[in-house]
VEXDREN-2710 file (C-alpha; in Angstrom, 1 decimal):
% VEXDREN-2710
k/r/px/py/pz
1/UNK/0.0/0.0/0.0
2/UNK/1.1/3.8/-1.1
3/UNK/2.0/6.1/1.6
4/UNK/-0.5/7.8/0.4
5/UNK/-3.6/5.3/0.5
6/UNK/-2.0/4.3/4.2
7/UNK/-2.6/8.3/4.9
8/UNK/-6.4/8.5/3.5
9/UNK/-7.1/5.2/5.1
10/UNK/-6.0/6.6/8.4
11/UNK/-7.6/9.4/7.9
12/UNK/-11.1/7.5/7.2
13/UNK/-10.8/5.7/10.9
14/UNK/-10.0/8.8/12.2
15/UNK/-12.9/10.0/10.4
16/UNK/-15.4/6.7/11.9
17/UNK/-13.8/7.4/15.8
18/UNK/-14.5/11.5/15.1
19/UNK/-18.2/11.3/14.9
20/UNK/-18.9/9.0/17.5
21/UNK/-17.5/12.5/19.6
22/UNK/-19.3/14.6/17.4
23/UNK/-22.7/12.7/17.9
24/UNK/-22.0/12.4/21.9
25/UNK/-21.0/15.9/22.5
26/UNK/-22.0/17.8/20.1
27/UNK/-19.9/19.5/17.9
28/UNK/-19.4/23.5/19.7
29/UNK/-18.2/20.9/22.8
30/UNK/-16.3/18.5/20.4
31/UNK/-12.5/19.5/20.8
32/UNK/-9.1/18.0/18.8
33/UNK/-7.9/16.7/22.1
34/UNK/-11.4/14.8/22.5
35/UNK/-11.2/13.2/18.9
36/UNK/-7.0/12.5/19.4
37/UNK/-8.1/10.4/22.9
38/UNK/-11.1/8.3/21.2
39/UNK/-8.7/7.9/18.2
40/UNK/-5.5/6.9/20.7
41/UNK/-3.1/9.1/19.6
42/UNK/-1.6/12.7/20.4
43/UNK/-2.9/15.5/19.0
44/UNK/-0.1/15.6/17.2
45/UNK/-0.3/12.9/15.3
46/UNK/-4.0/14.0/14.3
47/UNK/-2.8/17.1/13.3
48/UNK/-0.8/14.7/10.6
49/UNK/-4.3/14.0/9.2
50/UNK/-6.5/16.9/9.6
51/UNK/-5.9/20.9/10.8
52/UNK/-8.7/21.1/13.1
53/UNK/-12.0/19.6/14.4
54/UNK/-13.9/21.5/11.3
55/UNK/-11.6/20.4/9.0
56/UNK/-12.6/16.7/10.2
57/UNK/-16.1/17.8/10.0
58/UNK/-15.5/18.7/6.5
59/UNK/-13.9/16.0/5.2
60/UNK/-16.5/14.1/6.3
61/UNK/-19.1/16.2/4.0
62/UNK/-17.1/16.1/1.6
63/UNK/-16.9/11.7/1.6
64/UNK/-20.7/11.6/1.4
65/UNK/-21.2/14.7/-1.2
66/UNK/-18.2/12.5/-3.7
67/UNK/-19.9/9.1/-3.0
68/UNK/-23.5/10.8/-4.0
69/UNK/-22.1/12.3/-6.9
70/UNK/-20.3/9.1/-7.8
71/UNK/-23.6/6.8/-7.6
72/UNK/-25.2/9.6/-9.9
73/UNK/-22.8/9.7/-12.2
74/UNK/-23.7/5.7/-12.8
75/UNK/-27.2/6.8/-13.0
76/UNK/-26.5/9.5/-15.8
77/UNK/-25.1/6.9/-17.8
78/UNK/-27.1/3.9/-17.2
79/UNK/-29.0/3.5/-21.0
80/UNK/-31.5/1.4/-20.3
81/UNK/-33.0/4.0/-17.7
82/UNK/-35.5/6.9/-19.9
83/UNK/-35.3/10.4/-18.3
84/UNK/-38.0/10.2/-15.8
85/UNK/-36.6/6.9/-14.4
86/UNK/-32.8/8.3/-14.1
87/UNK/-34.5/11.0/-11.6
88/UNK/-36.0/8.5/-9.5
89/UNK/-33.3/6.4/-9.5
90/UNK/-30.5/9.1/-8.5
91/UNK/-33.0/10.1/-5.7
92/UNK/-33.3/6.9/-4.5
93/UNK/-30.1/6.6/-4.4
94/UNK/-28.9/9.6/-2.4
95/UNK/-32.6/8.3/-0.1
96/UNK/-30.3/5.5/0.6
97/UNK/-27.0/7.5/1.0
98/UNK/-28.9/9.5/3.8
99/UNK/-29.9/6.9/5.7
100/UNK/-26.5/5.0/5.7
101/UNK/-24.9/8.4/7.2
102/UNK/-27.2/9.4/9.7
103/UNK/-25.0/10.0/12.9
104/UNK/-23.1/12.6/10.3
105/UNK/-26.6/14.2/9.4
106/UNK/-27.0/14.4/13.2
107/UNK/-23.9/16.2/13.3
108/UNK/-24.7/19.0/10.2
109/UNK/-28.2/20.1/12.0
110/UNK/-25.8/20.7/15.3
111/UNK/-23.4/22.4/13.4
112/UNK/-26.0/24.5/11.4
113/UNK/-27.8/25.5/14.6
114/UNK/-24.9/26.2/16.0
115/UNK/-24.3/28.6/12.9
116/UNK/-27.6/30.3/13.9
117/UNK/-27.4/31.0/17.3
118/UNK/-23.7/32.4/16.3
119/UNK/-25.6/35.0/13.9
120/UNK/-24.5/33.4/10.9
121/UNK/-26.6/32.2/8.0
122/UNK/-26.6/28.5/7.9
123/UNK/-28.1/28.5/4.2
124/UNK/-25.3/30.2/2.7
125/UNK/-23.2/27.3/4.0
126/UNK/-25.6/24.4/2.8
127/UNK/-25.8/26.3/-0.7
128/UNK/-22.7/26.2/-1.4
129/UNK/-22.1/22.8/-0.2
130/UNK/-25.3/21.2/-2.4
131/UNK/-24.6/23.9/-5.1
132/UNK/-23.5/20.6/-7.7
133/UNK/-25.8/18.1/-6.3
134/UNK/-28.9/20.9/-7.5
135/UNK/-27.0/21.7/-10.7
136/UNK/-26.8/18.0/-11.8
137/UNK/-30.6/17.2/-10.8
138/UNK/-31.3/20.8/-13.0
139/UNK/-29.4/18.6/-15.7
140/UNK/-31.3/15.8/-15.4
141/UNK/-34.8/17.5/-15.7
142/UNK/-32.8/19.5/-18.9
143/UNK/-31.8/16.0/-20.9
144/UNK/-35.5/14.9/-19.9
145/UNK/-36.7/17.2/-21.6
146/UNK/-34.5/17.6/-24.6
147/UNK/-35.6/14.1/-25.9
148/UNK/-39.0/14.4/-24.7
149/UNK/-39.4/12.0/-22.0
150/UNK/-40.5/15.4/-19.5
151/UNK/-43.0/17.8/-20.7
152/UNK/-41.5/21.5/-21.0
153/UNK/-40.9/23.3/-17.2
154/UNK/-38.9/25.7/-15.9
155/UNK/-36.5/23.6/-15.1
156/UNK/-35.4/26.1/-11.9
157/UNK/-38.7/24.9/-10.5
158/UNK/-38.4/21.6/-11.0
159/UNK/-35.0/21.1/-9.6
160/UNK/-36.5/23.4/-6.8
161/UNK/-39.4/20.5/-6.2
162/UNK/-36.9/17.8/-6.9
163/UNK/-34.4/19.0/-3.9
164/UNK/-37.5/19.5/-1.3
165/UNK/-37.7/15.7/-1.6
166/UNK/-34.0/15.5/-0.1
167/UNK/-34.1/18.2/2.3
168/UNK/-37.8/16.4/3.4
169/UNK/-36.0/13.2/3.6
170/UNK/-32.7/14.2/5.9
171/UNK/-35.2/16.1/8.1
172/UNK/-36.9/13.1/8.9
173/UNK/-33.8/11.5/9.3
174/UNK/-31.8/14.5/11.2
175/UNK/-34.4/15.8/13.4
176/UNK/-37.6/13.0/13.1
177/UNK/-35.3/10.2/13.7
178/UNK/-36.6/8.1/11.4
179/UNK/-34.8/4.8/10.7
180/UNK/-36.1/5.1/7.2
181/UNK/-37.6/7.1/4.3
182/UNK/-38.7/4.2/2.7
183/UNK/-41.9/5.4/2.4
184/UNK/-41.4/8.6/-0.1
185/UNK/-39.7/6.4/-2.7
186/UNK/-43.1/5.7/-4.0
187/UNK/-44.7/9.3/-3.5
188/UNK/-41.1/10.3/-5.6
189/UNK/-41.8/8.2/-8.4
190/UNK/-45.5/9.1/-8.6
191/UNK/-44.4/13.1/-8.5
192/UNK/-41.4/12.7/-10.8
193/UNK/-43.9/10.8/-13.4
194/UNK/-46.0/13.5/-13.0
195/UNK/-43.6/15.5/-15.4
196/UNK/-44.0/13.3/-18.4
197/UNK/-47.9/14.0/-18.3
198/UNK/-48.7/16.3/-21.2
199/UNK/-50.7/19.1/-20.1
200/UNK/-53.4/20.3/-21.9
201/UNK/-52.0/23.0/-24.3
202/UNK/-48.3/21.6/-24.5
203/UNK/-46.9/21.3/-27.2
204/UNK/-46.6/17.5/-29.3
205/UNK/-43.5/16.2/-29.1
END
């Protein structure tokens, strides 16, 4: 093994160790020294892996955001799947992504309240962090309806409606704490079907 996959796997148990702290004490009362103690080392050694607490909170984001985007990018190029069915399948999947990673999601609505109470704005942050996953669900609706398979819409809206599903799904998660969103893959598919239903006065295709 590289040096360098030996570093990103320690940085991954690091990583596993690092929420268990987060998730028990919250993250404002989560410090380096805490996360150095569950992980067994000195905080110098952690400071081999990662800057600060945030920066572990980060990297954490940033694992789920790459693994979402990575199961999409499968979706996007899956052939056999028409338009409507790749948008129901890459919200399924990041359904299923959510649930796996629930002790982070625990950890994002501390940290965004947190941001609140401090007097910043906690949807700037989660903007900027979702900013691709948005773009490639606006894509989706765009290739959708390119070839047909989705009736004309603004497409803003629709990827507007398409993201409520995933910010309804990690509040149930986050703050409901609900094992399981099983139950809005089927209202997803009905709603996302919805869009290749010609209304009266579009256009043929």
């Amino acid at each position: 093994m590289s040096v360098a996959a030996k570093h990103e796997k320690r940085r991954r148990e690091v990583l596993t160790r690092a929420l268990d702290v987060f998730v028990e004490e919250g993250f404002e009362n989560t410090t380096f020294q805490k996360i150095a103690d569950r992980c067994g080392i000195t905080r110098t050694t952690l400071y081999i892996h990662f800057k600060n607490k945030k920066d572990v909170f980060n990297y954490s984001i940033k694992l789920l955001l790459d693994k979402v985007e990575e199961d999409i990018r499968v979706i996007q190029l899956d052939g056999s799947l028409d338009g409507v069915e790749k948008i129901v399948a890459v919200l399924t999947a990041v359904f299923a992504l959510l649930e796996e990673n629930r002790r982070l999601l625990s950890v994002v609505l501390d940290y965004l309240l947190l941001l609140s109470r401090n007097g910043s704005d906690p949807g700037a942050r989660v903007r900027r962090r979702t900013i691709r996953l948005r773009h490639i669900l606006a894509s989706l609706v765009i290739a959708g309806i390119k070839s047909g398979e989705i009736r004309p819409v603004s497409v803003k809206t629709a990827g507007n409606f398409l993201y409520g599903f995933i910010e309804a799904a990690i509040y149930r998660i986050a703050v409901l704490r609900q094992e399981s969103v099983g139950d809005m893959r089927e209202t997803v598919a009905v709603a996302v079907r919805r869009f290749a239903e010609r209304e009266p006065g579009d256009a043929a295709g």
